[in-house]
C-alpha positions as CSV (number, residue, x, y, z in Angstrom):
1,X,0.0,0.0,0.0
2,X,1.5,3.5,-0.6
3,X,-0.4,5.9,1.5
4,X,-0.3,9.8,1.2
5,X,-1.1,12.2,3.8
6,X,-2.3,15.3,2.6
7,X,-2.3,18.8,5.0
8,X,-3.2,22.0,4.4
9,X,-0.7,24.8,6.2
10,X,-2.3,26.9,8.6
11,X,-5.4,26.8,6.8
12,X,-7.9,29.1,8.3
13,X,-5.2,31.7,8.7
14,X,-4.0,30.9,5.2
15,X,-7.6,31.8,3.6
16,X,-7.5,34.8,5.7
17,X,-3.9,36.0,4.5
18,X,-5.0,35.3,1.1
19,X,-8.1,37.1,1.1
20,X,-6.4,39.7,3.1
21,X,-3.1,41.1,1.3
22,X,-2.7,43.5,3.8
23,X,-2.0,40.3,6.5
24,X,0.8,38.7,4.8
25,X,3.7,38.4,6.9
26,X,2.0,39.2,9.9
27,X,0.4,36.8,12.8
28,X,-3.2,36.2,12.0
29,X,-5.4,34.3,15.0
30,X,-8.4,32.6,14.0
31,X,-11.0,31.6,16.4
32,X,-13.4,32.2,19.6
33,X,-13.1,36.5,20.1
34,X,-15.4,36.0,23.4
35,X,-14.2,35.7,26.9
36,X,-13.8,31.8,26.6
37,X,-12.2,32.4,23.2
38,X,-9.8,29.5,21.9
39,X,-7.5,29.4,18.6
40,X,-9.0,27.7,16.0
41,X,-5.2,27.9,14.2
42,X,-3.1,30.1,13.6
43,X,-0.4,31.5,11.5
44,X,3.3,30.4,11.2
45,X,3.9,33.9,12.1
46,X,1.5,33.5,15.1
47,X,3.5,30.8,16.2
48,X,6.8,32.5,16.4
49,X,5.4,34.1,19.6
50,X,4.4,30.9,21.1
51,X,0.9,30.9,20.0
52,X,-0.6,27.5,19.3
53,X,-4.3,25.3,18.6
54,X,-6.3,25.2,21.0
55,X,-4.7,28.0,23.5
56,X,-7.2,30.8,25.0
57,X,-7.7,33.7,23.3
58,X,-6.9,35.5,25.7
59,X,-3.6,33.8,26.7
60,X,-2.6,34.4,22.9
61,X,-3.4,38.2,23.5
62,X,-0.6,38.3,25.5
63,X,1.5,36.8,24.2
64,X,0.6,38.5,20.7
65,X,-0.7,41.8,21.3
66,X,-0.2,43.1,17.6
67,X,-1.6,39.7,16.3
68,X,-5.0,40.3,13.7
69,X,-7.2,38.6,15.6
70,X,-10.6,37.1,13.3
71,X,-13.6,35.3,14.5
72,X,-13.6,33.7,10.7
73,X,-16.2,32.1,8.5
74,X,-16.8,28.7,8.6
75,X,-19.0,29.0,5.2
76,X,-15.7,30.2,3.6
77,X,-13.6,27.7,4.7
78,X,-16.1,24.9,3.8
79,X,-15.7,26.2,0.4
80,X,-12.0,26.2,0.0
81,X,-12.5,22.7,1.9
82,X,-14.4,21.4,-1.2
83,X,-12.5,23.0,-3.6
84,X,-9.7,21.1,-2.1
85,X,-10.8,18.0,-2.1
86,X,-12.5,17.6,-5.6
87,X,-8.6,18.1,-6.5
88,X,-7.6,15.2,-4.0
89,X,-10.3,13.3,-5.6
90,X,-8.5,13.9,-9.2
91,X,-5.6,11.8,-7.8
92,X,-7.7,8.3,-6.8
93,X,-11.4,7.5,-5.3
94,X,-9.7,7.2,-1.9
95,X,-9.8,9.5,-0.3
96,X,-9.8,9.5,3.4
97,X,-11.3,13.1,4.9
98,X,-9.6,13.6,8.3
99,X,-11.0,17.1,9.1
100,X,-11.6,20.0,6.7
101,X,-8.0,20.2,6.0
102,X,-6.1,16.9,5.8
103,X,-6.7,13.7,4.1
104,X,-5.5,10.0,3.7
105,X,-5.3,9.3,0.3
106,X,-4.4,5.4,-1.1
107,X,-2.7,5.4,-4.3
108,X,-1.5,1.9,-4.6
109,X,-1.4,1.0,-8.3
110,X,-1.2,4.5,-9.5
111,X,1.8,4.8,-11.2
112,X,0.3,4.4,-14.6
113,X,-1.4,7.7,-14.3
114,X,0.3,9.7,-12.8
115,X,4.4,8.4,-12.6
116,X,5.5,6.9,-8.9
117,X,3.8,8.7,-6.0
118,X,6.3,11.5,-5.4
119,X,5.9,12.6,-8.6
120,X,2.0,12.3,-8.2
121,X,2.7,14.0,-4.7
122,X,4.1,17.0,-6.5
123,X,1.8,17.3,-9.0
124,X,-0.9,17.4,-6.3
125,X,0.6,20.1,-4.1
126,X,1.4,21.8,-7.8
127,X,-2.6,21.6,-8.9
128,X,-3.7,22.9,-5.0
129,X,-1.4,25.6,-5.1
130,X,-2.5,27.2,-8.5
131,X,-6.0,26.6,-8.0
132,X,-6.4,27.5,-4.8
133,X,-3.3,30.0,-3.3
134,X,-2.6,28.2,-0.9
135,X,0.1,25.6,0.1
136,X,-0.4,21.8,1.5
137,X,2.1,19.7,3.0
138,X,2.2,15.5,1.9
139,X,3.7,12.5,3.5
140,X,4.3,9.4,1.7
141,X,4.7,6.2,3.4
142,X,3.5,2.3,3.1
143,X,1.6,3.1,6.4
144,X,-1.2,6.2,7.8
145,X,0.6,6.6,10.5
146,X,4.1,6.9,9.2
147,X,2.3,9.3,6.1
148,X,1.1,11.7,9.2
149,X,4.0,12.3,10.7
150,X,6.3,12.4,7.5
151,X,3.2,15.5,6.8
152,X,4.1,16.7,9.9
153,X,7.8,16.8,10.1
154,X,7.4,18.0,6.5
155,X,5.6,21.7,7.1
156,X,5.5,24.3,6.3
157,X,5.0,23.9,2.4
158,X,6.7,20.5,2.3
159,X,6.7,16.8,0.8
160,X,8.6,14.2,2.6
161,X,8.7,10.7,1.5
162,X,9.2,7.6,3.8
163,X,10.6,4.3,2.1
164,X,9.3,0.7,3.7
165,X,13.4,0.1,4.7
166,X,13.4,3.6,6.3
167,X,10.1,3.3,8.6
168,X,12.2,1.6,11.5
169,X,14.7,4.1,11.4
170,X,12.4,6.9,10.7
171,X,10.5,6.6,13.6
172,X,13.0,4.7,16.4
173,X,14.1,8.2,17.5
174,X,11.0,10.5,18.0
175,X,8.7,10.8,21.2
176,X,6.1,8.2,22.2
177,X,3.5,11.0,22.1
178,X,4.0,10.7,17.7
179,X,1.7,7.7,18.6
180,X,-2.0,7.6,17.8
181,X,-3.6,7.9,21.1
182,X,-0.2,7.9,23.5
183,X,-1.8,11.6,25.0
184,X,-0.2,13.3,28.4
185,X,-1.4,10.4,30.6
186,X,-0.1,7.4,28.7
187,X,3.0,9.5,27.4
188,X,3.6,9.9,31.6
189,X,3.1,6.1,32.2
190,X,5.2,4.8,29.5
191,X,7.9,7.6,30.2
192,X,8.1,6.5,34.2
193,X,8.6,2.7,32.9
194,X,11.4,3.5,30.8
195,X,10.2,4.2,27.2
196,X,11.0,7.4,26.0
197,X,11.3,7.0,22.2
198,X,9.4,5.3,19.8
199,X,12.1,3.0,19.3
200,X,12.1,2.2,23.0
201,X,8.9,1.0,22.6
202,X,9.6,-1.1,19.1
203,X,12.5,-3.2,21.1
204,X,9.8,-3.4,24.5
205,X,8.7,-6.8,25.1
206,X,5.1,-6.9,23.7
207,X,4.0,-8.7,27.5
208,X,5.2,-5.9,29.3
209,X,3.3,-3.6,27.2
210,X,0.5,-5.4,27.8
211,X,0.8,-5.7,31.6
212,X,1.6,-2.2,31.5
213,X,-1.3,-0.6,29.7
214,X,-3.7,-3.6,28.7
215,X,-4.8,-4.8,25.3
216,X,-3.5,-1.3,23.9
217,X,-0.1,-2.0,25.2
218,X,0.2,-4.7,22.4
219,X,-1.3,-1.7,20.1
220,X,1.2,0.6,20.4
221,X,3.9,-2.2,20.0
222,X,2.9,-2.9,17.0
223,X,2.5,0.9,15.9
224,X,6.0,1.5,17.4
225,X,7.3,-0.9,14.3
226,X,5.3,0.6,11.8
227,X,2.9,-2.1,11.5
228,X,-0.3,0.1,11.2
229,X,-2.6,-2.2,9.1
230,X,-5.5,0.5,9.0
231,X,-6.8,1.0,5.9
232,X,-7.9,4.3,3.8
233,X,-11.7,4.6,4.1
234,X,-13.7,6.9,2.5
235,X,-17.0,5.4,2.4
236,X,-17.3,5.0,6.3
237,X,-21.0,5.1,7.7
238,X,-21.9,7.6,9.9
239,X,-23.3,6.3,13.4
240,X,-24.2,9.4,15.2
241,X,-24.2,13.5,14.4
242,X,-23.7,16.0,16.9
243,X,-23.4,19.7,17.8
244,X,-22.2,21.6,20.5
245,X,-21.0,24.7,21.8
246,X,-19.1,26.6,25.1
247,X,-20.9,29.3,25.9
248,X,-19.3,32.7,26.3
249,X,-20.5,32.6,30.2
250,X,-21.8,30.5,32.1
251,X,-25.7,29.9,31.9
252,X,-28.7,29.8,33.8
253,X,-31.3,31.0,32.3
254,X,-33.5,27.4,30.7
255,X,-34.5,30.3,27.6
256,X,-31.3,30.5,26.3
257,X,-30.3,26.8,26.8
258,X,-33.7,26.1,25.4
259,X,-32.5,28.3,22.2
260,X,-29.6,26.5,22.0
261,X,-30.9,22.9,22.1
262,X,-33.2,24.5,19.1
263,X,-30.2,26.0,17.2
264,X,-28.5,22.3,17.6
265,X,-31.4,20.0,16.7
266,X,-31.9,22.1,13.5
267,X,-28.6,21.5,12.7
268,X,-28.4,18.0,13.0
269,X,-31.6,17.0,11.4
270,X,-30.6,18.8,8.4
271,X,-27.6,16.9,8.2
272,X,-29.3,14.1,8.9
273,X,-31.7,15.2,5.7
274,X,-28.5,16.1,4.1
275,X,-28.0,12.6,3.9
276,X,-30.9,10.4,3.6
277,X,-30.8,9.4,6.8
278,X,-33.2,9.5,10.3
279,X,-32.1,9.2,14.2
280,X,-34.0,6.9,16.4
281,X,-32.0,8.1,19.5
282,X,-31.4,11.5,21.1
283,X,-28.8,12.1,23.2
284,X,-28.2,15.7,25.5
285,X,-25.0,16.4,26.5
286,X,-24.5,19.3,29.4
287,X,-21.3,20.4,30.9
288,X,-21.0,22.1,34.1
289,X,-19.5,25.5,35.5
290,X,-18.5,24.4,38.5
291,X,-14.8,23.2,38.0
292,X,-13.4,20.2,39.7
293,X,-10.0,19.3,38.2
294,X,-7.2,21.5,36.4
295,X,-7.5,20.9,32.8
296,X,-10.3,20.9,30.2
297,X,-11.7,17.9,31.5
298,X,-11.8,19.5,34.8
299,X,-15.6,20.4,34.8
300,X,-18.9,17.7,35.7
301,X,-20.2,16.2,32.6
302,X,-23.6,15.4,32.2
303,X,-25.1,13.0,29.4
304,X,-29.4,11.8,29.3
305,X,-30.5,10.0,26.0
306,X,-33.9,8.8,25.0
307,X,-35.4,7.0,22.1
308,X,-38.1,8.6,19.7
309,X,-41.1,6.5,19.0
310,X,-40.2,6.6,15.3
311,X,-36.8,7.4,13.5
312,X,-36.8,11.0,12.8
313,X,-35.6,14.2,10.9
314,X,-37.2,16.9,12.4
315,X,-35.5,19.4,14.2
316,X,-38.5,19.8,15.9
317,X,-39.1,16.4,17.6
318,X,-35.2,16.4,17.7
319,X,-35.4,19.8,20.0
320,X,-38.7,18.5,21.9
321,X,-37.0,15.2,22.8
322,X,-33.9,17.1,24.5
323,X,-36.2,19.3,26.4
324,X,-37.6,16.3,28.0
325,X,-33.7,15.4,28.7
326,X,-33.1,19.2,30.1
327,X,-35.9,18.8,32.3
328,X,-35.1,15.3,33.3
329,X,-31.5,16.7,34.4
330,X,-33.1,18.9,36.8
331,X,-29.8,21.4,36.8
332,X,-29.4,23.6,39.9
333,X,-26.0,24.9,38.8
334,X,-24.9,26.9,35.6
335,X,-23.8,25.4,32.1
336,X,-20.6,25.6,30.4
337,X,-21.3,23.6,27.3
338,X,-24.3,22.3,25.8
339,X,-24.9,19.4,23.4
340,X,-27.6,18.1,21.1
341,X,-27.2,14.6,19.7
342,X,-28.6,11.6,17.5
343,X,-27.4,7.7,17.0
344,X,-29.1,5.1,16.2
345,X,-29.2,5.8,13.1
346,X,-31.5,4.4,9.9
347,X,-31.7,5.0,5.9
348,X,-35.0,7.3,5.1
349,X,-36.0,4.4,2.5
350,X,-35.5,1.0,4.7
351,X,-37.3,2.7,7.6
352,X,-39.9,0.5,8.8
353,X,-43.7,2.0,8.5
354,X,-45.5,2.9,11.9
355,X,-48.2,1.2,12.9
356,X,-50.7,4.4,13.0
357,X,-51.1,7.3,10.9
358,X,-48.5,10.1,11.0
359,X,-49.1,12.7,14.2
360,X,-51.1,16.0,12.8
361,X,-48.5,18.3,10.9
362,X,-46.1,15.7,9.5
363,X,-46.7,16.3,6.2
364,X,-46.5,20.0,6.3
365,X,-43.2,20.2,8.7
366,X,-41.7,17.9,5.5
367,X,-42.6,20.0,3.7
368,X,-41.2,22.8,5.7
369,X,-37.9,21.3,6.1
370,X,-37.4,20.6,2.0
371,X,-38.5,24.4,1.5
372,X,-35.3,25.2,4.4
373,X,-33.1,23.1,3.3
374,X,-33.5,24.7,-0.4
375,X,-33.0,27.9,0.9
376,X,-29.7,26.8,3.1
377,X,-28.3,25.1,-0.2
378,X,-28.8,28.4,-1.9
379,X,-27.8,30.9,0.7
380,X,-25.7,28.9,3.1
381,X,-26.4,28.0,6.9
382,X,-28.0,30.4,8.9
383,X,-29.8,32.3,6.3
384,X,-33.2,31.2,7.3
385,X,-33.4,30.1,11.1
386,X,-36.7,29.7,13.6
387,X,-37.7,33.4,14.5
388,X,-36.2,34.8,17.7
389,X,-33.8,32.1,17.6
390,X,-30.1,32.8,17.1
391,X,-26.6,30.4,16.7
392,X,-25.4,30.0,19.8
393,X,-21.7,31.7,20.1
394,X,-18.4,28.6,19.7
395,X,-15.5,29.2,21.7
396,X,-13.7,27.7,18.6
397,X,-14.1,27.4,14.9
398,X,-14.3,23.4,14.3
399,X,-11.9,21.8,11.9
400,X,-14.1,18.3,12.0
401,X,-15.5,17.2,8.3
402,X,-19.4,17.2,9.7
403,X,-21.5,14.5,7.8
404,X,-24.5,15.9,5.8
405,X,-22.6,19.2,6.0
406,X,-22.6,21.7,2.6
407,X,-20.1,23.6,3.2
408,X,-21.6,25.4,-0.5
């Protein structure tokens, strides 16, 4: 298998700098303005000053002061994320989308097309570049996770290229954290038993792995010697969509987490529409104020599900189901985050049929939602929303490739 990793350089920031001459060469910061602000991304400039992903705003206010802060547009970015990936798509059918910005491709048995894959590699960065203005990095490798970090180690504007011979050597001498899944905790643990390096880890007796971390131990071991025997998949199936948001402040009053839960159900069900598909299950997801930890996990977390009577669509009975669930949580304390879900998913056409006739109003909120999601095709998300009811403000701008999503 030869597997490319595809990356886009800083690419919010990089829109941004494009469609702003006048911020070349400086540090743009894209994401959350509000007092719970956090950096979507950010530019190589940016970073320079020790600004990062995921830092508070307000932390990279400091530490950037002359930086060109921007909230950003997530319809614009969706765009150029398309645009993007019809080119991938030019290369082979698989195509693996990551997040808005970075891609698995598999292009085993190419070479007839398009010369060996660096050459293919190069053309592809070539074809992104002119088309678009802006610059993506590519690994190549016989594994994903050797591709991702040959992306990585290959930015900014770069293409590195990672024989089978060279994997062990290639990755014997970076950190254990390079792993998939190896976060602070694990990192900590396998640190404090010895293993430092990736190549630590590849000469580690696969037993003491395992009585060191579990099943996962024997994961990483095999990881650690390149043997990653995941597989490109672009045609995955969906099993649940979601959205969610951190609220600027913290909130009590049930009205505007009542908006919210609206604001999120319409979402989802129109991505659910998007794609032909209906949720049987809704699922509420809450997160405290009240802090108990250090750290981003450091707040309560709350989660209540139910299951709808039928499979459903509707933002409506989508939002009326996670009432019940906001009621049924009887909160006495504020809310830092609020979530609206659906699983349990099921294909409009192999639904089963009810037993009774459709509640009153069926038909017409169909027909309602076809006549919305017309208008949303035509003039993007947000145009047309319930009366009174506004998006609820993101700390961040997300980088996740949402199913059911047109980003047009």
């Amino acid at each position: 298998m030869v597997v490319l990793h595809a990356d886009m350089d800083a690419f919010y920031a990089a829109v941004e700098q494009r469609d702003h001459p006048e911020w070349r060469g400086r540090p743009v910061i894209v994401g959350g303005t509000g007092p719970r602000g956090v950096v979507s991304t950010c530019s190589y400039e940016a970073r320079e000053f020790g600004v990062h992903s995921a830092m508070p705003a307000f932390e990279a206010r400091r530490l950037c002061p002359e930086g060109v802060f921007v909230r950003g547009s997530m319809r614009r970015y969706g765009i150029e994320s398309k645009r993007i990936f019809e080119i991938l798509r030019r290369f082979t059918p698989l195509v693996q989308g990551i997040s808005l910005d970075e891609a698995f491709l598999d292009v085993s048995g190419t070479e007839r097309l398009f010369g060996p894959p660096r050459k293919l590699a190069e053309r592809l960065r070539a074809e992104v570049r002119s088309e678009t203005g802006l610059a993506i990095s590519v690994g190549i490798a016989p594994v994903k996770l050797v591709a991702k970090i040959a992306s990585d180690l290959a930015k900014p504007d770069g293409l590195l290229e990672i024989s089978p011979e060279a994997v062990p050597g290639f990755l014997a001498p970076l950190p254990v954290r390079r792993l998939w899944g190896v976060g602070p905790v694990a990192g900590a643990r396998l640190a404090a038993a010895g293993y430092a390096t990736i190549g630590d880890l590849a000469c580690a007796d696969a037993k003491q792995l395992e009585a060191l971390l579990g099943a996962w131990g024997l994961r990483i071991s095999k990881l650690a010697r390149g043997e990653d025997v995941s597989e490109v998949e672009p045609f995955r199936e969906a099993v649940s969509y979601s959205e969610e948001n951190t609220f600027g402040g913290d909130v009590s009053d049930p009205r505007e987490l009542q908006a919210a839960i609206i604001a999120h159900s319409e979402a989802v069900a129109r991505r659910l529409r998007n794609d032909g598909l209906r949720a049987r299950t809704v699922v509420l997801k809450l997160k405290l104020a009240r802090r108990v930890a250090a750290g981003p996990h450091g707040y309560p977390l709350l989660s209540r599900q139910t299951t709808l009577s039928e499979a459903s669509d509707d933002g409506d009975a989508i939002s009326r189901a996670a009432f019940d669930l906001l009621a049924r949580a009887d909160l006495r304390e504020p809310v830092r985050l609020l979530g609206v879900g659906t699983s349990n998913l099921v294909g409009r056409s192999g639904e089963q049929l009810g037993l009774f006739a459709p509640e009153a109003g069926f038909e017409r909120r169909g027909r309602l939602n076809t006549a919305l999601d017309e208008l949303t095709r035509k003039f993007g998300t947000g145009a047309v929303t319930r009366g009174s009811i506004a998006a609820p403000e993101r700390a961040a701008l997300s980088h996740q490739r949402k199913r059911g999503e047109d980003p047009g």
